[in-house]
Structures are given as structure tokens and as C-alpha cells.
C-alpha positions as CSV (number, residue, x, y, z in Angstrom):
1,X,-27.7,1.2,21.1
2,X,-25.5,1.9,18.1
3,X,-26.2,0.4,14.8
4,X,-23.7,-1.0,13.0
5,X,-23.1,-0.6,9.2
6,X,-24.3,-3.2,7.8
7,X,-25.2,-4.3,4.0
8,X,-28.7,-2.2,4.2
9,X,-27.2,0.9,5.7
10,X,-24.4,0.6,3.3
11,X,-26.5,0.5,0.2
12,X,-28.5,3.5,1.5
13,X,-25.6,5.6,2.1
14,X,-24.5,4.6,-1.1
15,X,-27.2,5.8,-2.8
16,X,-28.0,9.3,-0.8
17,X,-24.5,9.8,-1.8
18,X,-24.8,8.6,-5.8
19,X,-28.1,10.5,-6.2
20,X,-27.6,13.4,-4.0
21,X,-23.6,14.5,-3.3
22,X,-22.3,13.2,-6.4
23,X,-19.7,16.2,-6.4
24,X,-18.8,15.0,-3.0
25,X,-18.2,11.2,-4.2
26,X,-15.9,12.8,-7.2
27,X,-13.8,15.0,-5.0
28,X,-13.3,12.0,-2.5
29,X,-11.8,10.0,-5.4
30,X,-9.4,13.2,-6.5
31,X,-8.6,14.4,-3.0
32,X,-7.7,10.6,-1.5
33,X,-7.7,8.6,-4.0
34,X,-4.8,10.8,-5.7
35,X,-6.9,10.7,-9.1
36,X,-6.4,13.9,-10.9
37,X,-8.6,13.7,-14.2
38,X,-11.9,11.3,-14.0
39,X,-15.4,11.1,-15.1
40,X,-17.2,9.6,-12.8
41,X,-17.0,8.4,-9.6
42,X,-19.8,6.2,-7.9
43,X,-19.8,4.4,-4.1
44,X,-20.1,1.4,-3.9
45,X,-20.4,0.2,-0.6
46,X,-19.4,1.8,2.7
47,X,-17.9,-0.4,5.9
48,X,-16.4,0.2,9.2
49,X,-12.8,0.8,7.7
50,X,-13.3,2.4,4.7
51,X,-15.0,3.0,1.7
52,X,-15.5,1.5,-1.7
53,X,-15.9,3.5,-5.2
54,X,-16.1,2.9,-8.9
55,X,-13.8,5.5,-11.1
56,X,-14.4,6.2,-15.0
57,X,-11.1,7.7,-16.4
58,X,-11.8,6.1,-19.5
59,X,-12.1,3.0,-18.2
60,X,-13.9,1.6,-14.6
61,X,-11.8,0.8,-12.0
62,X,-12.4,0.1,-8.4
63,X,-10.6,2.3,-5.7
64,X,-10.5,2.0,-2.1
65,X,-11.0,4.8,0.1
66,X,-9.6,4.3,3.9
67,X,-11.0,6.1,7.2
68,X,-8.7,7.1,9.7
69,X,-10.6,5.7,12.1
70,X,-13.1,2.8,12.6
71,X,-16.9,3.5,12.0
72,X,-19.1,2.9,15.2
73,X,-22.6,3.4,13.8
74,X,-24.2,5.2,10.5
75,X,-24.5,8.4,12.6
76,X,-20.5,8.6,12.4
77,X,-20.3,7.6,8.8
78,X,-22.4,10.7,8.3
79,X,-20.0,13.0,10.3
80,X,-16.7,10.9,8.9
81,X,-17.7,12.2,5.6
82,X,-18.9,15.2,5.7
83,X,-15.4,16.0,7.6
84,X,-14.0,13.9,4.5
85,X,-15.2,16.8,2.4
86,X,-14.6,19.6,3.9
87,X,-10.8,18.3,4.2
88,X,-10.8,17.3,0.7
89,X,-11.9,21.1,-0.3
């Protein structure tokens, strides 16, 4: 049975990500988000479709990261963005 992403899995994604692969979360927001000079970035939350993140370039602002696909479980988020990074590199 797969588990979907739901609010739980979502928040603990989130923080692996903000506490561990903060370097990741920043290149995400350059690479796709087309932001060249920032801060910070932070995730928010992460969904099916795509992802959420907080950007400091003087000022915090929301940006919204699509997947090219749809998200089956949190196994596949895990893979989508690892793949995300080593794109984004």
C-alpha cells in the first residue's frame, strides 16, 4: 500500500530537508525557481504536484516549485528530489 503525502509526511520532509539539505532547498530555488541571488530559502510544505518554499532576497516571498510528474507516495518524493538536485547541479 502506498502512502500518500499527506500534512504529516509533508512537515517531516520539510524539516529533514530545512535541517539537513539546506544547500539542496537553496539550489532548488536558483535552479527552478529562476532566482539568481538569495539568502535563504526554506520548504514549506511538499504535495503531490509540487512544492512550496520561502525565499529571502531581502525580503520573504513565497515560490512555487512544480514536479513534472504527480507524487505517488513519500518513497517517490524522496527519489523526485534527489533527481531534482542532481538536475539542478
Amino acid at each position: 500500500m502506498t502512502e500518500i503525502i499527506t500534512q504529516a509526511i509533508s512537515d517531516r520532509i520539510c524539516k529533514h530537508m530545512n535541517d539537513d539539505h539546506q544547500d539542496a532547498v537553496k539550489l532548488y530555488a536558483q535552479y527552478y525557481g529562476k532566482i539568481d541571488t538569495l539568502e535563504t530559502a526554506k520548504m514549506l510544505s511538499i504535495d503531490p504536484q509540487g512544492m512550496y518554499l520561502i525565499i529571502d532576497n531581502h525580503e520573504e516571498n513565497p515560490l512555487r516549485i512544480e514536479f513534472d510528474h504527480t507524487l505517488t507516495d513519500a518513497k517517490d518524493a524522496h527519489t523526485t528530489l534527489v533527481e531534482m538536485m542532481k538536475q539542478a547541479k
